[in-house]
C-alpha positions as CSV (number, residue, x, y, z in Angstrom):
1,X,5.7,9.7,24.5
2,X,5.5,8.7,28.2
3,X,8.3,6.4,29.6
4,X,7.4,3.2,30.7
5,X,6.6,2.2,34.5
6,X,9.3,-0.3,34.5
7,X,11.8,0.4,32.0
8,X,13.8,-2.8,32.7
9,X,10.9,-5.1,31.4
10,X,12.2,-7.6,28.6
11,X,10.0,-6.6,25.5
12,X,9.1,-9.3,23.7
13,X,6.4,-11.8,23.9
14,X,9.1,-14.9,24.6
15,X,9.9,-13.6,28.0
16,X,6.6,-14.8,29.3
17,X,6.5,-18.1,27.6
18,X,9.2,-19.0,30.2
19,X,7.8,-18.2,32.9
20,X,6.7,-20.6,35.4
21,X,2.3,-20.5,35.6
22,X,2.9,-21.1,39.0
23,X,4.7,-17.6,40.2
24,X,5.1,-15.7,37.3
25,X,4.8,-12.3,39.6
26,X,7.6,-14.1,42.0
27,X,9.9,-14.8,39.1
28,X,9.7,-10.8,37.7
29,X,10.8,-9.8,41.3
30,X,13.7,-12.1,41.3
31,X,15.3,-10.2,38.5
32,X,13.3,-10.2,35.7
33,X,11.0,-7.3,36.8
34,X,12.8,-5.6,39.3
35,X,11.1,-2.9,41.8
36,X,7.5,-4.6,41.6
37,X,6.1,-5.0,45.0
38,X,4.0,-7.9,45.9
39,X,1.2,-5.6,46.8
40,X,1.4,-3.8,43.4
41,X,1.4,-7.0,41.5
42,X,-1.6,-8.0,43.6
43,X,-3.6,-5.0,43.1
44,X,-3.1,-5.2,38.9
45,X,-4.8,-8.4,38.6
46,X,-8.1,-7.1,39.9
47,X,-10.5,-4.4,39.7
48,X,-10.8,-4.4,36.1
49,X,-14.4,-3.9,34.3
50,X,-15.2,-6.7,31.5
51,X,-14.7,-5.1,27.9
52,X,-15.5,-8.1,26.1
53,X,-17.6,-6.7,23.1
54,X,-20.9,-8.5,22.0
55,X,-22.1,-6.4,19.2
56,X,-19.9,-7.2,16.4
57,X,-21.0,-7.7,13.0
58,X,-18.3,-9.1,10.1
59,X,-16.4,-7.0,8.6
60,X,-17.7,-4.7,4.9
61,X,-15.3,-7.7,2.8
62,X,-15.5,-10.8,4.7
63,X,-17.6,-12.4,1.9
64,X,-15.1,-11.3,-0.6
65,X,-11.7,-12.7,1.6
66,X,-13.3,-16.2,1.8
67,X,-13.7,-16.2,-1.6
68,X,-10.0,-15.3,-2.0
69,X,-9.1,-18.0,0.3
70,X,-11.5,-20.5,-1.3
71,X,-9.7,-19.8,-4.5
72,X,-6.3,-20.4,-3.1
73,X,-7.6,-23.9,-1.6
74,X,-8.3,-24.9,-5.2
75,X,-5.2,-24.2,-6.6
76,X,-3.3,-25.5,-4.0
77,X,-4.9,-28.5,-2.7
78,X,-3.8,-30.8,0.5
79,X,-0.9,-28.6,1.2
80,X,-0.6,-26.6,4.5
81,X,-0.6,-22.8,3.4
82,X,0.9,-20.3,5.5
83,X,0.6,-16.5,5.3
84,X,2.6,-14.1,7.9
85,X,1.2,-10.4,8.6
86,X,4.6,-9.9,9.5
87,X,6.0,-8.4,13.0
88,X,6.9,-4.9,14.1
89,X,10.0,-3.5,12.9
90,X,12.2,-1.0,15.4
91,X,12.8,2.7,14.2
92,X,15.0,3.5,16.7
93,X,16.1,2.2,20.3
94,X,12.4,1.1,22.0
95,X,10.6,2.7,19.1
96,X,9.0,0.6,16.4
97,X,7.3,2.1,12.8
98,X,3.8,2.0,12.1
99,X,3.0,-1.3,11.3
100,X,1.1,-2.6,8.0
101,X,0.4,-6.1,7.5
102,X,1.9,-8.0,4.4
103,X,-0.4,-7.3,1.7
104,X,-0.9,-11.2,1.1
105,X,-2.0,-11.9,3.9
106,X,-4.6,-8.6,4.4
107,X,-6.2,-9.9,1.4
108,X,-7.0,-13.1,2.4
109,X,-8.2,-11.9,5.8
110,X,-9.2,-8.0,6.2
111,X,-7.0,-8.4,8.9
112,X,-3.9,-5.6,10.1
113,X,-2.6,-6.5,13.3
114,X,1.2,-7.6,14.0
115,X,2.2,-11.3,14.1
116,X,-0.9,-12.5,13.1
117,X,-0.5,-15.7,10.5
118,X,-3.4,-17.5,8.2
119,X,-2.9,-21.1,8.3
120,X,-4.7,-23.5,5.8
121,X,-4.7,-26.8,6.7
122,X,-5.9,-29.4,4.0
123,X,-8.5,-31.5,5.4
124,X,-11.5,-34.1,4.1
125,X,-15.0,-32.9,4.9
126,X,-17.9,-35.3,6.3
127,X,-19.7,-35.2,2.1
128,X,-16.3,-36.9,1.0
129,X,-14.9,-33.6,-0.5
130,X,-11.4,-31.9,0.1
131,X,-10.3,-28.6,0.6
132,X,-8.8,-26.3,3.8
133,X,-10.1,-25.3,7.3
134,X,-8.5,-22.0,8.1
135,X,-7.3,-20.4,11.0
136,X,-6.1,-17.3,11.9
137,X,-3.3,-17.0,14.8
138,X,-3.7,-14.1,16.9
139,X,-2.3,-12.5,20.0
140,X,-5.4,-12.6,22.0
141,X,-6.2,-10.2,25.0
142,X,-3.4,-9.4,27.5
143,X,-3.3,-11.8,30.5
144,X,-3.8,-9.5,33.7
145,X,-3.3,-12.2,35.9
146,X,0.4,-13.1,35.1
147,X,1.8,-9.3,34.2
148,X,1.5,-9.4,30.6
149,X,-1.2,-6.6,30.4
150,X,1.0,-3.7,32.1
151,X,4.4,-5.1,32.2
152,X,5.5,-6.5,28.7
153,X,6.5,-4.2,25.9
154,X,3.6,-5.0,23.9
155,X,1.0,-5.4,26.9
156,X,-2.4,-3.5,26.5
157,X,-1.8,-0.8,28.9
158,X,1.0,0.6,27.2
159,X,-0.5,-0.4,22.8
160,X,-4.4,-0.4,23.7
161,X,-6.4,-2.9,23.5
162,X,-7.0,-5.4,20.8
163,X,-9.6,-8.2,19.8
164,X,-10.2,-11.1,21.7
165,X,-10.0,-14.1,20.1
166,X,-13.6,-14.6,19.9
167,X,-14.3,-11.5,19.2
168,X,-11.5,-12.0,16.0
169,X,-13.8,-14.8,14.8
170,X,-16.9,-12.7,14.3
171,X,-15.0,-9.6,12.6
172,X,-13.2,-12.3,10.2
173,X,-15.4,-14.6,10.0
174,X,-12.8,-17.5,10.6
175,X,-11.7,-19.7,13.9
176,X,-8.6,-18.0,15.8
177,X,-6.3,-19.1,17.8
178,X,-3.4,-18.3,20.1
179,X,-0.7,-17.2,17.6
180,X,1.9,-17.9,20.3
181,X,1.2,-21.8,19.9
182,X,1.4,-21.7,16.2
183,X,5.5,-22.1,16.0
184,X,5.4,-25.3,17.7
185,X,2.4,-26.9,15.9
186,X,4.4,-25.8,13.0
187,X,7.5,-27.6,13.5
188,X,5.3,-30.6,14.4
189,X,3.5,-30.7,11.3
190,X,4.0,-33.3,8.8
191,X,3.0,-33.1,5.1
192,X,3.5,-30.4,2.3
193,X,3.8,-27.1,3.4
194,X,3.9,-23.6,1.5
195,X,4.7,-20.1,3.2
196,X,4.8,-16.5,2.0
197,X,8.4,-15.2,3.0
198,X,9.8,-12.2,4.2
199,X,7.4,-11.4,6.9
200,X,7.9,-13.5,10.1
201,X,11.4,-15.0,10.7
202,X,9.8,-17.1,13.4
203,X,7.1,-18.7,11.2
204,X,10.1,-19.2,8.6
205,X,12.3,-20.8,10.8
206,X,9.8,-23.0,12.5
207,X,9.2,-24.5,8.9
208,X,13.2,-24.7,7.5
209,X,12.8,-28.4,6.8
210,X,9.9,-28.1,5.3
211,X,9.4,-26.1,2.6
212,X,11.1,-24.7,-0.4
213,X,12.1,-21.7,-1.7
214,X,10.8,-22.5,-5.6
215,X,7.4,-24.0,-4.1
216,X,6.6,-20.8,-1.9
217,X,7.8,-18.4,-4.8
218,X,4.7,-20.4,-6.9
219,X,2.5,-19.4,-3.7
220,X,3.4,-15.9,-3.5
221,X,2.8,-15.6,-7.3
222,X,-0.5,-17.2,-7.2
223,X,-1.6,-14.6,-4.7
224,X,-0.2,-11.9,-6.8
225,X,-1.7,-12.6,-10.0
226,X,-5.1,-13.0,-7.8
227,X,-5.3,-9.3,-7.6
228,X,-5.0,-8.5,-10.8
229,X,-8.5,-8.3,-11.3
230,X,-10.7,-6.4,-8.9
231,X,-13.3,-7.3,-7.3
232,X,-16.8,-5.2,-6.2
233,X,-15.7,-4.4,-2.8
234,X,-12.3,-3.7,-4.6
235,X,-13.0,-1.0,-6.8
236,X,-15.4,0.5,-4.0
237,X,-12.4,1.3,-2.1
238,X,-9.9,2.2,-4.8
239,X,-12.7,5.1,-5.6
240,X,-13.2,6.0,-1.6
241,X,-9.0,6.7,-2.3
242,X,-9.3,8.5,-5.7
243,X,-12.8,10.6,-4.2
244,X,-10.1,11.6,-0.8
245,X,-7.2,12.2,-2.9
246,X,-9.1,15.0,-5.4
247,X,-9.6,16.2,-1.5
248,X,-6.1,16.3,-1.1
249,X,-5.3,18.0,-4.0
250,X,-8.1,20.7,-3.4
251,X,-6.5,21.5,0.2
252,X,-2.7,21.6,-1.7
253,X,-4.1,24.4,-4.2
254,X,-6.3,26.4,-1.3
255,X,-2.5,26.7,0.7
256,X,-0.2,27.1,-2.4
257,X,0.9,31.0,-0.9
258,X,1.7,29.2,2.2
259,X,4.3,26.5,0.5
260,X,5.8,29.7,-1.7
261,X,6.7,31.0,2.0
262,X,8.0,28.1,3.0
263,X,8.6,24.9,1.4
264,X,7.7,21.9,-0.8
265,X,6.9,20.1,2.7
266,X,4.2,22.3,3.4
267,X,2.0,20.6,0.4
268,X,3.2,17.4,1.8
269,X,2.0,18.0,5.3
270,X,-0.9,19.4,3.7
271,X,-1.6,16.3,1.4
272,X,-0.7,13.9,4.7
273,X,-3.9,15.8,6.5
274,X,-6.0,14.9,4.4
275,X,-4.6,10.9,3.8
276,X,-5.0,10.5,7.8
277,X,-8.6,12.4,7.7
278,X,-9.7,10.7,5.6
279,X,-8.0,7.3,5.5
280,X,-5.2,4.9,7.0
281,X,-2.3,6.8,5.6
282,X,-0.2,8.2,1.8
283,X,-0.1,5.1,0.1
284,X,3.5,5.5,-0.9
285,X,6.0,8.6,-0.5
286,X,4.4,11.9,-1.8
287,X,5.9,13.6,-4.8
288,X,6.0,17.1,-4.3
289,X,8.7,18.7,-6.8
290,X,8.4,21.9,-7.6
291,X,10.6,23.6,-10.5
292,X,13.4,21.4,-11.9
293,X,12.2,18.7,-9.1
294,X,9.5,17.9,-10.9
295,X,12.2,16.5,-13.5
296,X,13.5,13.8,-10.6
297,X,10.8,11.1,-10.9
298,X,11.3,10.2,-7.6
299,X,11.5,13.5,-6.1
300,X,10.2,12.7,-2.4
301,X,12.8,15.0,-0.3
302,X,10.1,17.6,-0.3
303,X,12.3,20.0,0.9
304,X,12.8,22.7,-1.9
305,X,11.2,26.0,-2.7
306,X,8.4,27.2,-4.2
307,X,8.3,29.4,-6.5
308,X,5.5,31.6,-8.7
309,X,5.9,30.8,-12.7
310,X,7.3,27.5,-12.2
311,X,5.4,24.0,-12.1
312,X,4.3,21.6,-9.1
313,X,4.3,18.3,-9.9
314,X,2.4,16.7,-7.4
315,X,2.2,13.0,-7.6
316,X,0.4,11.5,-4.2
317,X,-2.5,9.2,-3.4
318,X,-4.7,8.3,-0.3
319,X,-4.6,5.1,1.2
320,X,-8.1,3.6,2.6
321,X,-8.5,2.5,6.3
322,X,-8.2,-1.2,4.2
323,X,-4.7,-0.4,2.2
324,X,-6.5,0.3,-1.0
325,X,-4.4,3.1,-2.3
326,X,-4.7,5.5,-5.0
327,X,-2.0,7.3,-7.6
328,X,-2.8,10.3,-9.0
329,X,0.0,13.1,-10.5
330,X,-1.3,16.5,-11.4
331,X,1.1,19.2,-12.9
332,X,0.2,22.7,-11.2
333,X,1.0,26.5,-12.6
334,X,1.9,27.7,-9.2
335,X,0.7,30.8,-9.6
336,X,-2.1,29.6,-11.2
337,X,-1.6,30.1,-15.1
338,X,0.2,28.1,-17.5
339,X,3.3,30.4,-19.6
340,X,3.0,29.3,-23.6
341,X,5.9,26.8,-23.4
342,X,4.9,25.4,-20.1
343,X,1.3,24.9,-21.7
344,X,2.7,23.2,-24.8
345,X,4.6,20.6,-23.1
346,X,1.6,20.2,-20.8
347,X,-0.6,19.9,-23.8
348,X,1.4,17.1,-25.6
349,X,1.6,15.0,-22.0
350,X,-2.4,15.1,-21.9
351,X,-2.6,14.4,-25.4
352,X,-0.3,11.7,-25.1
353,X,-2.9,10.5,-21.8
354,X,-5.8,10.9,-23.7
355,X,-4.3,8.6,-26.4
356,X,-3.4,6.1,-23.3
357,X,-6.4,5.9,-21.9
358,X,-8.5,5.6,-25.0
359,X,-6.2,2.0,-25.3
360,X,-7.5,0.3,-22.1
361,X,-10.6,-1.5,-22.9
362,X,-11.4,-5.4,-22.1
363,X,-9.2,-7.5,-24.5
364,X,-6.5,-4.7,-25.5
365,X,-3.0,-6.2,-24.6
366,X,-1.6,-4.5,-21.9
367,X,1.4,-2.9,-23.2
368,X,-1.1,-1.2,-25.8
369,X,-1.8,2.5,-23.6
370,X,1.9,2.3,-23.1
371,X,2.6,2.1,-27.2
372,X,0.1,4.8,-27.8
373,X,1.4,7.8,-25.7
374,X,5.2,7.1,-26.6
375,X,3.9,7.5,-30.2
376,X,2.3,10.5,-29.2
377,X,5.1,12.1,-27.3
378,X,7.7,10.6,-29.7
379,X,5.7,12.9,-32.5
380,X,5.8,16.0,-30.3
381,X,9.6,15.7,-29.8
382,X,10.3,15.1,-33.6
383,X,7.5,18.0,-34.5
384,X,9.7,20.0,-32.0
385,X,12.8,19.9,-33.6
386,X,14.3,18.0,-30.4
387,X,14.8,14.8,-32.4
388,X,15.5,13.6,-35.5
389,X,12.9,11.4,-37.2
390,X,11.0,10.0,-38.5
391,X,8.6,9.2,-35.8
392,X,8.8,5.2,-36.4
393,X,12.7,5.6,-36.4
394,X,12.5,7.3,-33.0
395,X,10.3,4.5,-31.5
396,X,12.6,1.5,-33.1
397,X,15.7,3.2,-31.0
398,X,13.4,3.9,-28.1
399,X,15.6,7.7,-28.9
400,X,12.4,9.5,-26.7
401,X,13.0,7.5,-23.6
402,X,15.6,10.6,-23.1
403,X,12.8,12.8,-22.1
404,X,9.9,10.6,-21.7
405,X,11.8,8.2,-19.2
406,X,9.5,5.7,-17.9
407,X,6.7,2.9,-18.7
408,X,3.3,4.6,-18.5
409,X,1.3,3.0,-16.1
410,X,1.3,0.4,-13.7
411,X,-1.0,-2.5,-11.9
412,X,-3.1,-0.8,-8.6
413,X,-4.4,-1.8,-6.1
414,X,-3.6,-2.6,-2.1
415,X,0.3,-1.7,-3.5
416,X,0.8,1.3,-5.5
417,X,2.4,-0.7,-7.8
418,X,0.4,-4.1,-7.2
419,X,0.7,-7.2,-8.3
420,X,4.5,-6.9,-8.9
421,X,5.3,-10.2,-8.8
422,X,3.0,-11.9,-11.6
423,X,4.4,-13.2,-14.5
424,X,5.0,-11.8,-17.4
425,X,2.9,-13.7,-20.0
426,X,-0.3,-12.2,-17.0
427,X,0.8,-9.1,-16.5
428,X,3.2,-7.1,-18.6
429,X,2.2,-9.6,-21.8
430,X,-0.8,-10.3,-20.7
431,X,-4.7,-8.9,-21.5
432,X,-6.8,-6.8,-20.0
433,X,-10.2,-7.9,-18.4
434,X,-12.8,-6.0,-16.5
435,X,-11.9,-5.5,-13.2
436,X,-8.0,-4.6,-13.6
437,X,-7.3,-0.9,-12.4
438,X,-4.1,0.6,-14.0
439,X,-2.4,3.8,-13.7
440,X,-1.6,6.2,-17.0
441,X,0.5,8.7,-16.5
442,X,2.5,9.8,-19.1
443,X,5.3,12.5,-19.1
444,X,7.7,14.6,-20.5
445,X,10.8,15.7,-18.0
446,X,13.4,18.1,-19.7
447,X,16.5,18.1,-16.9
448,X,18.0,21.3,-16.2
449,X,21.4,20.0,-17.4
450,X,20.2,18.9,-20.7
451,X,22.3,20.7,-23.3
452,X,20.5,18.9,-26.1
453,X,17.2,20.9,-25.4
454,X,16.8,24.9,-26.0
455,X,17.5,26.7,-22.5
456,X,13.9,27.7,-21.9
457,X,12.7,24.1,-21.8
458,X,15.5,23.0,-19.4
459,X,14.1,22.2,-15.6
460,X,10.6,21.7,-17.1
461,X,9.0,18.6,-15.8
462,X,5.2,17.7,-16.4
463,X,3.9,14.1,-15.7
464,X,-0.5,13.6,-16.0
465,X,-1.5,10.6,-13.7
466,X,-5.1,8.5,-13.3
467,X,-6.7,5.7,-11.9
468,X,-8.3,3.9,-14.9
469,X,-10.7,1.1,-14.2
470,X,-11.5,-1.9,-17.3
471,X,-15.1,-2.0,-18.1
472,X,-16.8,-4.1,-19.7
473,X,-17.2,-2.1,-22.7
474,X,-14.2,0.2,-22.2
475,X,-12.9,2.2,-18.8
476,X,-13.9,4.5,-16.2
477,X,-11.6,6.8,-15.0
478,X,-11.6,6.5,-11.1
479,X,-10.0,9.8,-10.4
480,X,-12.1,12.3,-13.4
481,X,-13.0,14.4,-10.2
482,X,-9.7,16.1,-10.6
483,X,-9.5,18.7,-14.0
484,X,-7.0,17.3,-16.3
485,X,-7.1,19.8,-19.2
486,X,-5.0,23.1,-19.0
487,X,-7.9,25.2,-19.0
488,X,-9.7,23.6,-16.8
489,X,-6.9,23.5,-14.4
490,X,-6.6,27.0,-14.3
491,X,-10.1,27.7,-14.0
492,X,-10.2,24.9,-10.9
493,X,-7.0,26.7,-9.1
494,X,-8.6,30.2,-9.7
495,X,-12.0,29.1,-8.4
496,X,-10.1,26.7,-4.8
497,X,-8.0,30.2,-4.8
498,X,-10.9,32.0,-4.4
């Protein structure tokens, strides 16, 4: 990363809202910017070609984000609705992380960039009906005649260039504006006002006397539960990431000799290739736990070894270029067959799947796929000998969780685990409808610790993970490219193994 030309340049945005219009160059010289010459400040304001692009079309879900929005005006009608991307956050000293927009507010726009805000303002139309006008709030293009474009943290020069305004309007298909004017016209505004929190402290603060924290909450629940069904452009892009994450998992398999000489972070490098290649980025941490990892569900040091006749449990999804992710777990032979215990266990978690996946169809309640592959894996511990039953005694005392740990599946959808903050009675009690996408992934995880358990079972860890779409008449599995049963595992390693 290159220095910057003037390292003593404030970094934020504010510094040149208080500047004067008249000599902004002047006042930089007089302490702000130190070591700029007049005739260097001269020659940056000119000599630049016109970039201003004219070809634009709207963007693949425009249609679909003004529906969104059009739904949230109805269920929130003459109240000022305001929804934060959110701001860069600093890593380190004059480093910031890659930023990703709050979730909220990339739905209702198709929008990513930093500090941009959707504003709805409640208004009458001309044919006597109500509803919103929105706008988004954008930093437009960086102002070459003041300075900003080479000398603020943030300038184009030193970021690259983004959007005009205008050019914002036909992408997004809604009127923007200077984001840097939207705190005032906020603290000016009269009337009821909602705003998703936890993004932009500005926008927050600029509201404090005007909102509430109950009244948001019912605002950022709303938005929530409005992904939990899918629409076409939706489940488009949660197969583009299913279709790029089988690709993932191909390129782990093909360099499986190469993480044995070194490490589990070799498969997640590898896996990371492919999410950047072929989309925006992982769509959460990757799992790669090999041996007794793969009995820590949450197993995302990466940093252990590799080892043939052990297991990989690799549990890692591809995020789209438009934050669509998918979640997929696959337990591997490492060397490329199953041993006759590891195959059992492995056998009872994809019957235990199977029996999951067979419950998700239009109208099932959702907890359904969950009851049917604890029943399943409750009856393989019991036929085991691991457990005393019966099987409906074991379920009462919930005596499997020991082994079987977690629930088995989750919303999907721009989060890994979306929609989190739905209610109950939608979500975890609720029904399912066409157009939900779930995860099932059950598993059975025996700790190396576990005295309870016969020796040879201890540090065994196999969890079976897929993407399942509600039909109309049942479910399509998103992410069937990748081989599920042992047999065809093998025979998919053997064959990416060459």
């Amino acid at each position: 990363m290159s220095e910057e030309l003037i390292p003593e340049y404030p970094e934020t945005p504010e510094t040149l809202e208080i500047e004067s219009e008249e000599e902004p160059i002047k006042q930089r010289k007089n302490g702000l910017y130190p070591g700029v010459s007049d005739e260097l400040a001269e020659n940056m304001k000119s000599g630049w070609a016109d970039t201003e692009l004219h070809d634009l079309q709207p963007i693949a879900q425009a249609s679909h984000t003004a529906a969104r929005r059009a739904a949230l005006s109805a269920r929130f009608p003459g109240e000022r609705l305001v929804v934060p991307a959110g701001n860069l956050k600093t890593r380190s000293n004059d480093t910031e992380y890659a930023f990703r927009a709050s979730v909220e507010y990339a739905y209702l726009t198709g929008n990513q960039t930093e500090d941009g805000v959707l504003v709805l303002e409640p208004t009458d139309f001309a044919d006597g009906t109500s509803g919103h006008e929105a706008t988004i709030y954008l930093l437009p293009r960086s102002n070459r005649e003041n300075g900003e474009f080479w000398l603020d943290g943030q300038g184009e020069l030193w970021v690259g260039r983004r959007h005009s305004l205008t050019e914002a309007e036909t992408l997004y298909g809604i009127p923007a504006s200077d984001v840097r004017e939207l705190a005032g016209a906020l603290r000016e505004a009269t009337g009821s006002v909602r705003v998703v929190r936890g993004y932009d402290a500005g926008v927050e603060a600029a509201l404090t006397d005007k909102v509430t924290a109950e009244r948001d909450e019912e605002l950022r629940v709303f938005l929530s539960e409005a992904r939990l069904v899918k629409d076409e452009f939706e489940v488009g892009e949660l197969q583009k990431a299913c279709d790029a994450t089988a690709r993932g998992f191909e390129d782990v398999v093909r360099v499986l000799d190469k993480a044995e000489a070194t490490s589990e972070r070799y498969i997640e490098g590898t896996f990371f290739l492919r999410a950047r290649v072929d989309g925006n980025d992982i769509g959460y941490g990757s799992i790669c736990a090999a041996g007794p990892h793969a009995t820590t569900l949450h197993w995302v040091r990466n940093d252990g070894a590799v080892r043939s006749g052990e297991l990989l449990l690799l549990d890692a999804g591809v995020e789209t270029h438009t934050y669509y992710t998918a979640d997929v777990t696959r337990t591997l032979p490492i060397n490329g067959r199953f041993n006759e215990l590891q195959r059992k266990i492995y056998d009872a978690v994809y019957e235990a799947q199977e029996a999951g996946i067979a419950a998700v169809k239009p109208g099932g309640k959702y907890r359904d796929f969950h009851d049917a592959a604890q029943r399943v894996l409750a009856e393989k511990l019991v036929e085991w000998g691991l457990v005393e039953g019966p099987v409906e005694r074991v379920l009462e005392l919930g005596l499997q969780r020991r082994w079987t740990l977690h629930g088995t599946g989750h919303m999907l959808g721009m989060d890994v685990h979306d929609c989190a903050v739905a209610r109950r009675e939608t979500y975890v009690d609720g029904v399912l409808e066409p157009g939900m996408c779930l995860t099932v992934e059950p598993g059975l995880y025996f700790q190396a610790d576990d005295l309870t358990v016969p020796e040879e079972y201890r540090g065994i860890g196999v969890r079976i993970e897929d993407d399942i779409l509600v039909t109309a008449d049942g479910n399509e599995n998103l992410s069937a490219a990748l081989p599920r049963r042992a047999d065809d595992v093998e025979a998919w390693m053997a064959e990416l193994k060459g």
